[in-house]
Short mmCIF file of the C-alpha atoms (twelve columns), coordinates in Angstrom:
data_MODEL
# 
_entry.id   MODEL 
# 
loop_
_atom_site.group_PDB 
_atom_site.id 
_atom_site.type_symbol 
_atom_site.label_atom_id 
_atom_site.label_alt_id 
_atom_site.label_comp_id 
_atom_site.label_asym_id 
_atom_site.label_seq_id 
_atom_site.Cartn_x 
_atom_site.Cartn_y 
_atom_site.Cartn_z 
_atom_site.pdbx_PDB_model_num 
ATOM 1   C CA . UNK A 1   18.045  1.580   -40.689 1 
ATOM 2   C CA . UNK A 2   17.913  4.007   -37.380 1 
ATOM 3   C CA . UNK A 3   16.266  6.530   -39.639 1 
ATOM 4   C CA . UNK A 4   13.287  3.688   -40.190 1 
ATOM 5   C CA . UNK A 5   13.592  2.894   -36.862 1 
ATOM 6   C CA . UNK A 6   13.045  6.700   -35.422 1 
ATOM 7   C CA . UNK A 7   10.460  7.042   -38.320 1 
ATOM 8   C CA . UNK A 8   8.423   4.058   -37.324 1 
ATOM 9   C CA . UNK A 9   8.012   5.069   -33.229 1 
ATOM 10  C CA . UNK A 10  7.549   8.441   -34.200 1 
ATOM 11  C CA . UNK A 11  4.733   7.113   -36.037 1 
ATOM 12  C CA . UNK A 12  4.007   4.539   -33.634 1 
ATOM 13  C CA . UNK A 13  3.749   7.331   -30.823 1 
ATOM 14  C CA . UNK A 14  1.375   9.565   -32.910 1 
ATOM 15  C CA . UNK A 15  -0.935  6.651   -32.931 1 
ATOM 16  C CA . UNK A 16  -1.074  6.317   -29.234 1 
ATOM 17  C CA . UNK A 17  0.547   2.532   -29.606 1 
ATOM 18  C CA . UNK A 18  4.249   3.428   -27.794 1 
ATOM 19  C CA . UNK A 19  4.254   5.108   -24.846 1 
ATOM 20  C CA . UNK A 20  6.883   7.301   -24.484 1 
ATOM 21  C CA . UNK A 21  9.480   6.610   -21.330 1 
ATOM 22  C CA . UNK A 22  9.604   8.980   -18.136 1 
ATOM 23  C CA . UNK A 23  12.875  10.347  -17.032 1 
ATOM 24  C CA . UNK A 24  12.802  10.028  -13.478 1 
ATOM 25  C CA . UNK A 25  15.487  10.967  -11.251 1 
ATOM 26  C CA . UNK A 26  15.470  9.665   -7.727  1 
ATOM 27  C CA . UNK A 27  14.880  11.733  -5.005  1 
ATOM 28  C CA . UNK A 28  14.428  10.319  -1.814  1 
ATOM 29  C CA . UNK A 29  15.035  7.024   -0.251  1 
ATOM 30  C CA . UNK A 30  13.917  5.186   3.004   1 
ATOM 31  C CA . UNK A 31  15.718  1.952   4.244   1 
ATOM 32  C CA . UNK A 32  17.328  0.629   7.657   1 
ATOM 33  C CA . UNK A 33  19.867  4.099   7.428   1 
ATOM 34  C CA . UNK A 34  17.306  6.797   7.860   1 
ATOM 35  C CA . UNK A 35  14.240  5.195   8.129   1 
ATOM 36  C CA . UNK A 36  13.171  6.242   11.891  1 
ATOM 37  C CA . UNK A 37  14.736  10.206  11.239  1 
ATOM 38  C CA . UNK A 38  11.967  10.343  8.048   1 
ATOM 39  C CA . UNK A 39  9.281   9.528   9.833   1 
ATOM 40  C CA . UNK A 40  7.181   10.726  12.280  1 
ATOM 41  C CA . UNK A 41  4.712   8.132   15.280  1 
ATOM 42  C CA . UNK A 42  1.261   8.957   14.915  1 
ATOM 43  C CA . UNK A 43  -0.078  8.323   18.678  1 
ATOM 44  C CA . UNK A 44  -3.533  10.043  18.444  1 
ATOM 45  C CA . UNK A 45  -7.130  8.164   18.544  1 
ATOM 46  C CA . UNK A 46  -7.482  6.378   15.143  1 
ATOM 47  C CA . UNK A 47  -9.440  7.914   12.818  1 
ATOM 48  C CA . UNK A 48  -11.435 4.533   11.750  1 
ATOM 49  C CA . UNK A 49  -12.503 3.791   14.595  1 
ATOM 50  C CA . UNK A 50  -10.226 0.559   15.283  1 
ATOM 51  C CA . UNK A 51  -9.885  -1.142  18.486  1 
ATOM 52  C CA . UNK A 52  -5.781  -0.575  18.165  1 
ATOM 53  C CA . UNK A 53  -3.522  1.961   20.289  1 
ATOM 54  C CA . UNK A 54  -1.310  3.589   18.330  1 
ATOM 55  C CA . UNK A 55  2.003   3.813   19.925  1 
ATOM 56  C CA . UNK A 56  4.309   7.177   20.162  1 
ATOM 57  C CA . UNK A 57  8.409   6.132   19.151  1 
ATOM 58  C CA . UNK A 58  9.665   5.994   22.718  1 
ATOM 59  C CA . UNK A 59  6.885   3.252   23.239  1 
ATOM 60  C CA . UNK A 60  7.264   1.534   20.266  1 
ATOM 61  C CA . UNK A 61  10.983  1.307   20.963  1 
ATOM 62  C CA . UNK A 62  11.001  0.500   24.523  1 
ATOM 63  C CA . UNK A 63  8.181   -2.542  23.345  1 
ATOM 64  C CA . UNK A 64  9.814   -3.751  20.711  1 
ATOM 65  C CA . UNK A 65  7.249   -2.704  18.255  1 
ATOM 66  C CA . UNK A 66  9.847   -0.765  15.717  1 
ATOM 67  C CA . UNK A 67  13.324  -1.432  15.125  1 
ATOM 68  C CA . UNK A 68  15.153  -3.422  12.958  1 
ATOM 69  C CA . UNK A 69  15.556  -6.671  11.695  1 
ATOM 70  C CA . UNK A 70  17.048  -9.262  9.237   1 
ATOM 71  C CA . UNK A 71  18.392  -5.944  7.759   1 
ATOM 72  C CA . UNK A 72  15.275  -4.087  7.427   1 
ATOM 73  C CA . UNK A 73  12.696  -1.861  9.554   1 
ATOM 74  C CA . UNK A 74  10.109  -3.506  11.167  1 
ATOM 75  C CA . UNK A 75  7.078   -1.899  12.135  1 
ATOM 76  C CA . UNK A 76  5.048   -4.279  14.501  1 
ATOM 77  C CA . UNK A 77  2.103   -4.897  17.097  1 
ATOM 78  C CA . UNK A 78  1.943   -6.232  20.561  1 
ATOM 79  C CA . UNK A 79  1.464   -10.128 20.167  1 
ATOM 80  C CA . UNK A 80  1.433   -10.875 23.915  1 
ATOM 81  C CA . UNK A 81  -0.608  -8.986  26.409  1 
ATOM 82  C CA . UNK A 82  -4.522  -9.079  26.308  1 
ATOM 83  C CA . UNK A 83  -6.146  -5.657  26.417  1 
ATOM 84  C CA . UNK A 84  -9.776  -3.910  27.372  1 
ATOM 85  C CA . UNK A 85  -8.029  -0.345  25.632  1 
ATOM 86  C CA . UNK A 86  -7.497  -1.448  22.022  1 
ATOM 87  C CA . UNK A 87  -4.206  -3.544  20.899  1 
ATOM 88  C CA . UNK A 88  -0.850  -1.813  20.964  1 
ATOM 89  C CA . UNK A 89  0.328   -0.798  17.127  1 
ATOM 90  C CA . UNK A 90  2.595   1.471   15.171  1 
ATOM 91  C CA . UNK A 91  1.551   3.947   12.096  1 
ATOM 92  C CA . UNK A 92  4.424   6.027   10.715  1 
ATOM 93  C CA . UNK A 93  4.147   8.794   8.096   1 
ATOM 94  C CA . UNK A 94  7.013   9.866   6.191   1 
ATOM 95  C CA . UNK A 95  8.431   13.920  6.935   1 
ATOM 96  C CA . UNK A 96  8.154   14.671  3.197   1 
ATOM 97  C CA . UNK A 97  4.970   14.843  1.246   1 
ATOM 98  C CA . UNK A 98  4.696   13.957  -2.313  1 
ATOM 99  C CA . UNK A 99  3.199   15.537  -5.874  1 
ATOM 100 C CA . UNK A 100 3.107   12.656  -8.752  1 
ATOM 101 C CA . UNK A 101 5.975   10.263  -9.043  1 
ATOM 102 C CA . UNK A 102 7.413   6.977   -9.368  1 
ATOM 103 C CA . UNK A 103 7.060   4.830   -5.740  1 
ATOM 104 C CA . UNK A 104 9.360   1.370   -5.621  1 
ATOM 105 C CA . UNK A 105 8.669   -0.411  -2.001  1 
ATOM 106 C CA . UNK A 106 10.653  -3.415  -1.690  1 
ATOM 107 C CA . UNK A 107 8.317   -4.874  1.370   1 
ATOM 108 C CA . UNK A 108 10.154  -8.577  2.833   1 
ATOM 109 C CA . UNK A 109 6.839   -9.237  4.997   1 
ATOM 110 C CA . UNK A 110 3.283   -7.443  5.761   1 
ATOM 111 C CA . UNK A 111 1.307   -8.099  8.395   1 
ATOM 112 C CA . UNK A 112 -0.671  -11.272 8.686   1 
ATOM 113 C CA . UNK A 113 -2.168  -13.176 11.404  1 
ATOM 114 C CA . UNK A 114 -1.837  -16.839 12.520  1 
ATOM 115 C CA . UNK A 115 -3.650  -19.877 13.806  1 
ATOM 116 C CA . UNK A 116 -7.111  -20.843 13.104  1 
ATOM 117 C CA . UNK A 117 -8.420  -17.356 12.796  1 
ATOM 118 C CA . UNK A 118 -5.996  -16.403 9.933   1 
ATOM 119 C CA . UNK A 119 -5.957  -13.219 9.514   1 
ATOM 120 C CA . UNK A 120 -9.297  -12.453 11.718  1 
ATOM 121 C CA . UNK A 121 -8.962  -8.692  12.931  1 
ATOM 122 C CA . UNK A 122 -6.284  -7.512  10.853  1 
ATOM 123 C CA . UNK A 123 -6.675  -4.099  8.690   1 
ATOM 124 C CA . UNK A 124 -2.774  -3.606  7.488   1 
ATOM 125 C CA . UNK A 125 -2.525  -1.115  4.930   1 
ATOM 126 C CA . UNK A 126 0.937   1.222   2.992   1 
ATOM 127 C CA . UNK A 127 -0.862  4.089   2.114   1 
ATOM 128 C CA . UNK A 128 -0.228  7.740   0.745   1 
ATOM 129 C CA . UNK A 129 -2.851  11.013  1.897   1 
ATOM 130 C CA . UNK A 130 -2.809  14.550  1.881   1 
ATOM 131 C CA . UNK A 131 -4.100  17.281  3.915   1 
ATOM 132 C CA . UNK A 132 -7.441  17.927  4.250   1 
ATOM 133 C CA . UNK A 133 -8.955  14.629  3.566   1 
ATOM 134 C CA . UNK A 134 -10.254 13.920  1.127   1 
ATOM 135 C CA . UNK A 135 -9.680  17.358  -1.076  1 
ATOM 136 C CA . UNK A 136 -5.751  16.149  -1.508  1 
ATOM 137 C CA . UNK A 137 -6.150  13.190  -2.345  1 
ATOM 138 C CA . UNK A 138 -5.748  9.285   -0.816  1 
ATOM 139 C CA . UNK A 139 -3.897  6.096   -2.540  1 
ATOM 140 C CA . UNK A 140 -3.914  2.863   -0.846  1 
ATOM 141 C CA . UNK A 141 -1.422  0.857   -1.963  1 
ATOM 142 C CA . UNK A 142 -1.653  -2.026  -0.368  1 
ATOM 143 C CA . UNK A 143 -5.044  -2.867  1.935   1 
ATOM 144 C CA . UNK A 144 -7.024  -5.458  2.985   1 
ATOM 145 C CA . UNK A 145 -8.810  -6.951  5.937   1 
ATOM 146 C CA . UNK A 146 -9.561  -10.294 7.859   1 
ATOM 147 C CA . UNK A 147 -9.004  -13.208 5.565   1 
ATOM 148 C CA . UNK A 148 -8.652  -11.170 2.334   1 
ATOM 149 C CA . UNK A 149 -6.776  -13.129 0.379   1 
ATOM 150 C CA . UNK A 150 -5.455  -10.777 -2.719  1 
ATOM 151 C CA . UNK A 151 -4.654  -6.763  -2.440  1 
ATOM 152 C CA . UNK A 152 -7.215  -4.100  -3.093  1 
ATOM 153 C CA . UNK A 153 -6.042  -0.842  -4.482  1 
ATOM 154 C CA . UNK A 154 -8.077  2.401   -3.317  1 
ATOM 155 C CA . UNK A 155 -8.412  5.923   -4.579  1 
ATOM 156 C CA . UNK A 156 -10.488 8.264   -2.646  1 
ATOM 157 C CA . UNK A 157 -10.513 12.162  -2.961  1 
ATOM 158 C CA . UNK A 158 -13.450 14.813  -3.227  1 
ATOM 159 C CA . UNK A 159 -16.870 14.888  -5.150  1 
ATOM 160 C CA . UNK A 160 -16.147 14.604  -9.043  1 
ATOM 161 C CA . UNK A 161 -13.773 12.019  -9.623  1 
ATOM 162 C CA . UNK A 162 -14.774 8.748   -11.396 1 
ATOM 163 C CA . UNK A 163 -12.471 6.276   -12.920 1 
ATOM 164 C CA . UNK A 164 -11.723 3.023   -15.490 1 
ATOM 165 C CA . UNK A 165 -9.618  0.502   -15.070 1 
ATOM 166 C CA . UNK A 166 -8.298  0.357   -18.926 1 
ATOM 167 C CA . UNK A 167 -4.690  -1.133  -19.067 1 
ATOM 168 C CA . UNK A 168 -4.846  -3.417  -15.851 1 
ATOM 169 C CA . UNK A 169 -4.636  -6.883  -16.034 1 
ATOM 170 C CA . UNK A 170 -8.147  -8.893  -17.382 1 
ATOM 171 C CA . UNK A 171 -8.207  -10.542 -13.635 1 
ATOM 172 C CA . UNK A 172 -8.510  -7.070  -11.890 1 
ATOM 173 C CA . UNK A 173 -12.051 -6.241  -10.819 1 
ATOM 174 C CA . UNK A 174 -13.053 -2.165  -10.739 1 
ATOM 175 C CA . UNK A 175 -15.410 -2.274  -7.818  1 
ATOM 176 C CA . UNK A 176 -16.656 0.908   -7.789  1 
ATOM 177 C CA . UNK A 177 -15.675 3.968   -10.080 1 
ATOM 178 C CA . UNK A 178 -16.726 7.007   -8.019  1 
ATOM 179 C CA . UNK A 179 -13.994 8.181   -6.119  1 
ATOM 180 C CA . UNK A 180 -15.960 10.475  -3.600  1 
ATOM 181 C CA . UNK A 181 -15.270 10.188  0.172   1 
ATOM 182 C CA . UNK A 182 -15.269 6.618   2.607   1 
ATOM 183 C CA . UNK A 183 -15.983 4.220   -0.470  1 
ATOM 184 C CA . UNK A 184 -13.897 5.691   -2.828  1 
ATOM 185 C CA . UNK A 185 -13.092 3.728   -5.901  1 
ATOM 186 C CA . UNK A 186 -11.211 0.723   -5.166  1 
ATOM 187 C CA . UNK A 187 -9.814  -2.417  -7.763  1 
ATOM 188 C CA . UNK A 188 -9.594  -5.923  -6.417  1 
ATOM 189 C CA . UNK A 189 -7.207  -7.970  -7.967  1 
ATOM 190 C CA . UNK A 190 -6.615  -11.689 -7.640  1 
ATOM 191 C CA . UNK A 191 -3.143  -13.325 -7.454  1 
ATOM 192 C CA . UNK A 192 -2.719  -15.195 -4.152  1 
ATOM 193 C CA . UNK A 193 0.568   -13.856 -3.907  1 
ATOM 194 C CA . UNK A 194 0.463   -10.305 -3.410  1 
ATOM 195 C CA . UNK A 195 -1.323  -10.124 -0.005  1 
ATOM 196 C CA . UNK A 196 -1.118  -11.378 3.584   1 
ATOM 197 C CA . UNK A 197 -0.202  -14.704 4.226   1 
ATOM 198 C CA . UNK A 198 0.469   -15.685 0.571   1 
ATOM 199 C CA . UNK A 199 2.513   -12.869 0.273   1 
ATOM 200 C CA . UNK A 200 4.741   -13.858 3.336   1 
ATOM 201 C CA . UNK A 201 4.818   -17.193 1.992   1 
ATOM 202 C CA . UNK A 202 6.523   -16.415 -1.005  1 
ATOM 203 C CA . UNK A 203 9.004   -13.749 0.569   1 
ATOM 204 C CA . UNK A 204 7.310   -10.744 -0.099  1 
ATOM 205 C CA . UNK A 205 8.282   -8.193  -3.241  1 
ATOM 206 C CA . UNK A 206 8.155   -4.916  -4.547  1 
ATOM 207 C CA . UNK A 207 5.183   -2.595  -5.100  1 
ATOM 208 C CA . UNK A 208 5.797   0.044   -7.631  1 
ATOM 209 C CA . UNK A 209 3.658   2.985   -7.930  1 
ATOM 210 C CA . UNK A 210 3.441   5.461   -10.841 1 
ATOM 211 C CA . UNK A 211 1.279   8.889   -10.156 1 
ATOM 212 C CA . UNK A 212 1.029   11.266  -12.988 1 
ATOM 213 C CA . UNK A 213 -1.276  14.000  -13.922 1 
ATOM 214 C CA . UNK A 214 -3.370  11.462  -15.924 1 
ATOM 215 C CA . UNK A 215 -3.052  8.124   -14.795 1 
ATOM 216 C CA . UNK A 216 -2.130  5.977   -11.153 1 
ATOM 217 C CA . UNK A 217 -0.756  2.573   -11.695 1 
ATOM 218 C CA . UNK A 218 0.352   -0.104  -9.424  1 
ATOM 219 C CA . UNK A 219 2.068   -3.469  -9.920  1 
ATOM 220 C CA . UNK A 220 3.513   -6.309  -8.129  1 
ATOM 221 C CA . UNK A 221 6.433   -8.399  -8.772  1 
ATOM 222 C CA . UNK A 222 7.063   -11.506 -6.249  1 
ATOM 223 C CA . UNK A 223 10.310  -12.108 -4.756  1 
ATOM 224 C CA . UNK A 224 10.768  -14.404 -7.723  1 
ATOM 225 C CA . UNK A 225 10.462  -11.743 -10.865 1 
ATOM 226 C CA . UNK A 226 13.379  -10.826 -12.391 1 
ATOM 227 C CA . UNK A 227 12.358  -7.545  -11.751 1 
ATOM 228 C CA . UNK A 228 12.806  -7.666  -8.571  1 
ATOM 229 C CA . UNK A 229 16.563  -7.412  -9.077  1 
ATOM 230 C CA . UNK A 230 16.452  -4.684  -11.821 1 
ATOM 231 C CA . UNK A 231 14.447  -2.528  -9.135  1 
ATOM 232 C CA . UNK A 232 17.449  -3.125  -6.747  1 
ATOM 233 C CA . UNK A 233 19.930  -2.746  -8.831  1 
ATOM 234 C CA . UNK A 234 22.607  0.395   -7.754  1 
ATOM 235 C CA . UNK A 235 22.202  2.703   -10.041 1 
ATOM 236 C CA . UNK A 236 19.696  1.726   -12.441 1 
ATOM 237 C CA . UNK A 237 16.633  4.495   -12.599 1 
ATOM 238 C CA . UNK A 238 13.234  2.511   -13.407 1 
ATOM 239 C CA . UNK A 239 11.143  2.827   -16.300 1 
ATOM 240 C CA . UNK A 240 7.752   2.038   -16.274 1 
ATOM 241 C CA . UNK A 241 7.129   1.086   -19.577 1 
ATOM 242 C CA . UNK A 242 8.900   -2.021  -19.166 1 
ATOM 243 C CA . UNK A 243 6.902   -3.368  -16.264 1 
ATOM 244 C CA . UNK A 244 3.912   -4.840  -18.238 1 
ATOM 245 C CA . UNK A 245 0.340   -4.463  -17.426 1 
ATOM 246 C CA . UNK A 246 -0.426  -3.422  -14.029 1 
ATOM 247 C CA . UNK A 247 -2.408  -4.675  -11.252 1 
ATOM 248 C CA . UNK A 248 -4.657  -1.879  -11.085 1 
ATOM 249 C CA . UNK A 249 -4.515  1.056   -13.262 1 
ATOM 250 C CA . UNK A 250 -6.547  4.264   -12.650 1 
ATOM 251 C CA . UNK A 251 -7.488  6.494   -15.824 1 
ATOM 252 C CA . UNK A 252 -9.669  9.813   -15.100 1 
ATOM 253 C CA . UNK A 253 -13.207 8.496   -16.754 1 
ATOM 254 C CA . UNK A 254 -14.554 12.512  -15.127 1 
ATOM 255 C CA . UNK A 255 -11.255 13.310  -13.043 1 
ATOM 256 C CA . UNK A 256 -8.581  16.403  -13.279 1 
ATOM 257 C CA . UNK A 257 -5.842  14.330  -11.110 1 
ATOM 258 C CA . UNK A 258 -4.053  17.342  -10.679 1 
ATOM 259 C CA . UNK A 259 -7.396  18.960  -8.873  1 
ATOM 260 C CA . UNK A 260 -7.469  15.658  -6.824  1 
ATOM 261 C CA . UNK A 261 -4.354  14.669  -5.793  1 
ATOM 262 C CA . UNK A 262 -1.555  16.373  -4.423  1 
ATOM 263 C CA . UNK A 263 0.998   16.613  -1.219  1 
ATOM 264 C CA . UNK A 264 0.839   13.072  -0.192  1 
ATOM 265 C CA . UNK A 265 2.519   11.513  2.403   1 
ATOM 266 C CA . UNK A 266 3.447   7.965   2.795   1 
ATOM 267 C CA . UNK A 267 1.910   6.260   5.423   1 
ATOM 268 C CA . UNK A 268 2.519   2.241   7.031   1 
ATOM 269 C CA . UNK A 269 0.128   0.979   9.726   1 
ATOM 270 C CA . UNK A 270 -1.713  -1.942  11.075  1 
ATOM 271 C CA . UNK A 271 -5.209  -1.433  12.475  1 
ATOM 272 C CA . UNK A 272 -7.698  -4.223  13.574  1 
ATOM 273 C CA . UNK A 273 -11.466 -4.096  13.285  1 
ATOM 274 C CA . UNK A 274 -13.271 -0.525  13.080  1 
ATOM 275 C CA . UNK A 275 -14.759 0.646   10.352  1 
ATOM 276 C CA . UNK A 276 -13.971 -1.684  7.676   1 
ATOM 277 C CA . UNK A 277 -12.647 -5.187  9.150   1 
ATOM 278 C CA . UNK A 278 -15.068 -4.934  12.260  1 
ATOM 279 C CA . UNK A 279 -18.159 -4.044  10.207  1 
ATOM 280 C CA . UNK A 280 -17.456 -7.047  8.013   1 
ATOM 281 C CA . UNK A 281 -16.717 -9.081  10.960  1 
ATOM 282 C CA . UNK A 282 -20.617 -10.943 10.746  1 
ATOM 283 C CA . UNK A 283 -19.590 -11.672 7.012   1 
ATOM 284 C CA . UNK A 284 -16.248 -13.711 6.980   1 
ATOM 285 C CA . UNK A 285 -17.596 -17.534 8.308   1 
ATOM 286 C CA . UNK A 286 -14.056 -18.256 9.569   1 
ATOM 287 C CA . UNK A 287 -13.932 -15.144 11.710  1 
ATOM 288 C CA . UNK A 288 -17.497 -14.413 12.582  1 
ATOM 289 C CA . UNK A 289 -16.966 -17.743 14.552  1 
ATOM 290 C CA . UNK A 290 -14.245 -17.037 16.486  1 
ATOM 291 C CA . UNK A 291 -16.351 -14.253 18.602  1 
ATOM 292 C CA . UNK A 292 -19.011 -12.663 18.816  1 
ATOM 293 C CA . UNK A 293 -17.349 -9.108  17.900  1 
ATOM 294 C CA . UNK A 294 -14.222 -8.890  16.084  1 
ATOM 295 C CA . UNK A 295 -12.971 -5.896  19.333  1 
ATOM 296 C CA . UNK A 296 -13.194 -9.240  21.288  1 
ATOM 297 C CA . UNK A 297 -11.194 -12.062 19.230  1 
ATOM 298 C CA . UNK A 298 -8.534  -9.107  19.189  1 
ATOM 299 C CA . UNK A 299 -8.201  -8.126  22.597  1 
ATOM 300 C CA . UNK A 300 -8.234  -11.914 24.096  1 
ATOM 301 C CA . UNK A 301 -6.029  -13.007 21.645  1 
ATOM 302 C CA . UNK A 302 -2.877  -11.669 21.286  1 
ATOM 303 C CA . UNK A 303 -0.946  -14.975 20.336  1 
ATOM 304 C CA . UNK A 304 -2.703  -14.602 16.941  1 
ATOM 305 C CA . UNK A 305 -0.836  -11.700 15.894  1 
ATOM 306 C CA . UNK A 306 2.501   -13.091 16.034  1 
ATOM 307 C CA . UNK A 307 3.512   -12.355 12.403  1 
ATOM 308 C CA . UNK A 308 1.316   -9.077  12.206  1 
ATOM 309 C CA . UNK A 309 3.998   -6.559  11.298  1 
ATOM 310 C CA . UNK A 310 5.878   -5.134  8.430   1 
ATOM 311 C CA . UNK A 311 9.550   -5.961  7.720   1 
ATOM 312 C CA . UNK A 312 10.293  -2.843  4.791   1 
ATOM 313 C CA . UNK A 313 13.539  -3.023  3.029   1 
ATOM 314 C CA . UNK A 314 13.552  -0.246  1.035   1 
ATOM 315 C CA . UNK A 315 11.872  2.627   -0.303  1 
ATOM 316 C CA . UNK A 316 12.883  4.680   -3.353  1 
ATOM 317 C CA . UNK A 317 11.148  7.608   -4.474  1 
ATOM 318 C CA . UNK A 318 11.485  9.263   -8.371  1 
ATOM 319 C CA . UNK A 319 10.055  12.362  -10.038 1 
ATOM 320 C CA . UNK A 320 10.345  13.313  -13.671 1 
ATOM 321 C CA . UNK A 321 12.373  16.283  -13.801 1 
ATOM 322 C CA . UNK A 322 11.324  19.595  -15.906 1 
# 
């Protein structure tokens, strides 16, 4: 019988059906032990344009903007003090850069705002780049802006790099396939759970992130998923081919990935307006009402970005070894 059974995913393999598992090994882990010794404050002008001050680690610390809470890091904004200069924020990148792997983020909260505006302002995004942008490479994990209600998933590198979508889930839209610069090629998908305020709502979850040399795949499981658990579990190395379909799925339609994508670091911040959530600003009728400008709703109301941070438990990093 385990000679049939060999026999048949032998055969089953040739035929493209089975995928074959990944050995990963973990390598690297952030969580409430290391986190702030991994990482480093960006503090310089923001490279979208957004009306946000990011915040060295002294003043984040001293503010209250990073520390820890309800036994994970939290990464916040200041939610009290109007400003003319652009609202007070934290990015973090991680020490270590990245080639390919397997990414699990167990993430308790994201940023989100509150009131009658929602989410008005707001451009949160978990990220991984490379040097050089866009030659090495860009993966946005998790991204969104305003009132967006489910995650988009982002690729964007240099010229000559178009992708599908084959082997997400039906309900995932590929919004554009050419991967080239600003636009890059980005997959909305639509569960109400797996971004912003829905997200919260339901405690939060685990992204997980594969990166190989011929496909990038994300998924989501809530709080609620089983999986959730497994992921957490001491000891127990994921395996990707148990996850089911994935939210978003990149395959290389005219892409080398390993020409494309490489030395990435990890990146968490929360930006408001610039060039993405303030040039959409006229478009969203809940926010475009609000104020005239979305630099304006931000810096007069501070009160709205009460639950605008990040609360990360955990992040675990794996690469396939040989």
């Amino acid at each position: 019988m385990v000679q049939i059974q060999r026999a048949l995913k032998a055969t089953l393999l040739s035929a493209g059906i089975v995928a074959q598992a990944a050995q990963y090994t973990q390598i690297d882990q952030y969580d409430d032990s290391n986190f702030f010794n991994k990482v480093d404050f960006f503090s310089g002008p923001d490279p979208t344009n957004g009306f946000v001050k990011y915040v060295d680690a002294a003043t984040a610390d001293s503010g209250g903007l990073a520390g820890f809470t309800q036994g994970g890091v939290y990464l916040g904004v200041d939610n009290k003090n109007p400003t003319t200069a652009g609202r007070a924020s934290t990015r973090v990148t991680t020490k270590t850069a990245y080639t390919k792997g397997l990414f699990i983020a167990d993430i308790a909260h994201m940023p989100a705002g509150t009131g009658e505006g929602g989410s008005c302002g707001l451009w949160p995004a978990f990220w991984m780049f490379g040097p050089n942008w866009p030659a090495s490479g860009e993966i946005d994990i998790i991204e969104g802006v305003n009132n967006q209600s489910s995650n988009a998933v982002t690729l964007h590198t240099s010229p000559g790099c178009t992708m599908t979508n084959t082997g997400a889930v039906a309900s995932t839209k590929l919004v554009h396939d050419d991967c080239q610069g600003n636009q890059g090629c980005g997959q909305q998908t639509s569960a109400s759970n797996n971004y912003g305020s829905g997200f919260n709502a339901a405690g939060g979850g685990v992204y997980a992130l594969e990166w190989t040399s011929d496909h990038i795949s994300v998924w989501f499981f809530a709080r609620s998923d089983p999986m959730v658990a497994r992921l957490n579990a001491t000891g127990v190395v994921p395996d990707p081919t148990t996850f089911g379909q994935p939210i978003a799925r990149f395959v290389g339609n005219s892409c080398n990935f390993d020409d494309h994508f490489m030395n990435n670091n990890l990146v968490f911040n929360i930006d408001y307006c610039g060039d993405w959530a303030g040039q959409v600003w006229s478009q969203d009728p809940t926010c475009s009402q609000l104020a005239p400008t979305c630099s304006q709703y931000v810096a007069e109301h501070p009160e709205a970005f009460i639950e605008a941070y990040w609360l990360i438990n955990s992040i675990k990093v794996y690469q396939q070894q040989g």
